[in-house]
N, C-alpha and C positions, 0 to 999 in steps of 0.2 A: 877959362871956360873953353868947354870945348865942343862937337858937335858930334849926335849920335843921330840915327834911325828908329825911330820908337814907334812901333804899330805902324812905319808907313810912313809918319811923320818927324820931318828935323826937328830935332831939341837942343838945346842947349845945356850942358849939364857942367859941373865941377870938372876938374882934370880930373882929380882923385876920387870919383863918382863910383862904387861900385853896385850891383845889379843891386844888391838889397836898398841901399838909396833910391834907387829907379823905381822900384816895384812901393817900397813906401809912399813915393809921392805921388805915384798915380791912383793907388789903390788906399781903402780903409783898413780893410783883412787881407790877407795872404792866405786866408783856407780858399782849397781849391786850384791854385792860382800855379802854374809853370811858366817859366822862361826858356827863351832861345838865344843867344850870341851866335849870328854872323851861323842859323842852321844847327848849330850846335845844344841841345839840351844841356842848360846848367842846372845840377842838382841842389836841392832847398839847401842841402846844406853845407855849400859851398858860396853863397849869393854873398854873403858877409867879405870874405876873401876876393871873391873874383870881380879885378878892376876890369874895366870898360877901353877900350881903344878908339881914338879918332873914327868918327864914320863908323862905328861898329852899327849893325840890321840887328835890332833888340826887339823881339816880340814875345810881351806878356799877355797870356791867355787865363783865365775865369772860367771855371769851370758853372754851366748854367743848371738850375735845375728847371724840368718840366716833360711835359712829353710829344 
């Protein structure tokens, strides 16, 4: 196990966790929905492939509707 930043908060995830794992366990749906690594925009479709690093700042955003 190892330890990330997710929205702000330490988690504990898999070594071999990659963002699609991250984004499934927090979320129900992925419409709408972007990530960040450590600033960086990881494209939807790259989440499957792109592992996770010790301590990586992962912020997944929902996109809301209203006005």
């Amino acid at each position: 196990m190892m330890q990330i930043w997710l929205n702000g908060t330490p988690v504990s995830i898999r070594d071999d966790a990659t963002v699609q794992d991250v984004v499934e366990s927090l979320l129900a749906s992925t419409k709408g929905v972007a990530v960040s690594v450590n600033r960086d925009v990881v494209p939807r479709s790259s989440w499957p492939t792109t592992s996770l690093p010790e301590g990586a700042h992962v912020e997944v955003l929902a996109a809301a509707a209203g006005g």
